[in-house]
C-alpha atoms as one frame of an Amber mdcrd trajectory, in Angstrom:
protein
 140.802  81.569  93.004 139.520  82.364  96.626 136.971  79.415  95.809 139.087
  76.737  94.799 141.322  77.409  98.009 137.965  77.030 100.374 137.195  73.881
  98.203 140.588  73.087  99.015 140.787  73.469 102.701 137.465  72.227 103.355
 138.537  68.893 101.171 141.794  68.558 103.207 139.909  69.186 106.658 137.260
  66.669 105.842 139.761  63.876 105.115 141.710  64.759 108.116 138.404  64.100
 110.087 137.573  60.655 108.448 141.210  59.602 108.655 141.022  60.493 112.765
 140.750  57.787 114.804 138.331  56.463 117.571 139.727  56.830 121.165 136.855
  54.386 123.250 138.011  51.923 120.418 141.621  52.260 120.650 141.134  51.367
 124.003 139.910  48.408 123.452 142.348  47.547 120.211 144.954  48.344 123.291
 144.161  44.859 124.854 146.527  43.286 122.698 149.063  45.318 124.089 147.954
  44.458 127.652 150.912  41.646 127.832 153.439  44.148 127.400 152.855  47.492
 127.977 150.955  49.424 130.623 149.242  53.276 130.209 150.669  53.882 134.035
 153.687  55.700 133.997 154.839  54.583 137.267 155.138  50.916 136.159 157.000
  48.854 132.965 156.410  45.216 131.838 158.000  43.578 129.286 157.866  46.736
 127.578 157.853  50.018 128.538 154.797  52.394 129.591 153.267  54.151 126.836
 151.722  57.132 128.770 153.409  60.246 127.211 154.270  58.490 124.032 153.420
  60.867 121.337 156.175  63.708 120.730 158.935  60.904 122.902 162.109  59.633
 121.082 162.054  55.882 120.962 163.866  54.465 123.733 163.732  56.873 126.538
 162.053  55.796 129.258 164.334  56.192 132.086 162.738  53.869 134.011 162.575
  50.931 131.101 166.245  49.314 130.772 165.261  46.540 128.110 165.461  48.501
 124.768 167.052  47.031 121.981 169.958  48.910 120.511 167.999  49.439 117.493
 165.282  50.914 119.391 167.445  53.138 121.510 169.560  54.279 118.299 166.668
  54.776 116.072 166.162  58.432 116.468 162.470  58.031 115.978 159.937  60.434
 117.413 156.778  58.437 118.153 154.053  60.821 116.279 151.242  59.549 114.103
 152.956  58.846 111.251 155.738  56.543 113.190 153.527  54.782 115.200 151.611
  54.312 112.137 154.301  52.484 110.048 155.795  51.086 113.463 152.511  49.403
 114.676 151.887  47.998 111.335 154.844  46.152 111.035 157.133  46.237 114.122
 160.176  44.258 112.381 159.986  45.495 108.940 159.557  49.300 109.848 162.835
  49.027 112.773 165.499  46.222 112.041 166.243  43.987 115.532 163.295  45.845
 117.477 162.764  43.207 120.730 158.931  43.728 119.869 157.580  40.272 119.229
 153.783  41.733 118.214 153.421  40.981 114.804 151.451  44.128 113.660 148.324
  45.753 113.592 147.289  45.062 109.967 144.284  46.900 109.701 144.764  50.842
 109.066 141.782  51.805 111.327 143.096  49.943 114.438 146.293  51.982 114.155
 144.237  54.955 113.798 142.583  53.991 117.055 145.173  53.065 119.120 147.484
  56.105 117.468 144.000  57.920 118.682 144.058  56.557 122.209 147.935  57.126
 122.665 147.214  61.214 122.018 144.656  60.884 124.594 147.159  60.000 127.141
 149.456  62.619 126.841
């Protein structure tokens, strides 16, 4: 029984690993972003800064006025299972978002960027 449980963790730890994502490349999967966003959290653009993101309720940067009610009344906690769904489909995962970026369709860019977000916390 002891066995199967090692097997176990060790399976579950190794899929973890392979599913973690690539911070120098979420960097540069970030570019897209670049129009709206900034990783300063002094500034805002069309959208708000991103520094802090993971473990933040969607909507509350102070300093960022231009949420959409849907954003602001979401109750979302950005995490890696949000951002996940989130990035991959802004529209689809949050009804009347003001995001106009169509998605991130491929899983291991949102496991980059998701990746590079934690890295600015």
């Amino acid at each position: 029984m002891k066995r199967i449980a090692l097997v176990l963790m060790m399976a579950l730890s190794l899929g973890a690993a392979a599913q973690a994502g690539d911070i120098a490349k979420g960097e540069k999967v970030f570019k897209k972003c670049k129009a709206c966003h900034v990783v300063d959290k002094e500034k805002n653009k069309t959208g708000p800064h991103l520094v802090g993101l993971i473990g933040r309720e969607a909507g509350a940067v102070d300093s960022f006025k231009k949420y959409s009610k849907a954003m602001k009344n979401s109750g979302i906690v950005w995490n890696a299972e949000t951002l996940d769904g989130y990035l991959a489909n802004p529209k689809k995962y949050l009804k009347g978002t003001k995001m106009a970026f169509a998605g991130l369709k491929k899983e291991k860019d949102r496991q980059n960027i998701i990746a590079y977000f934690e890295s600015l916390q």
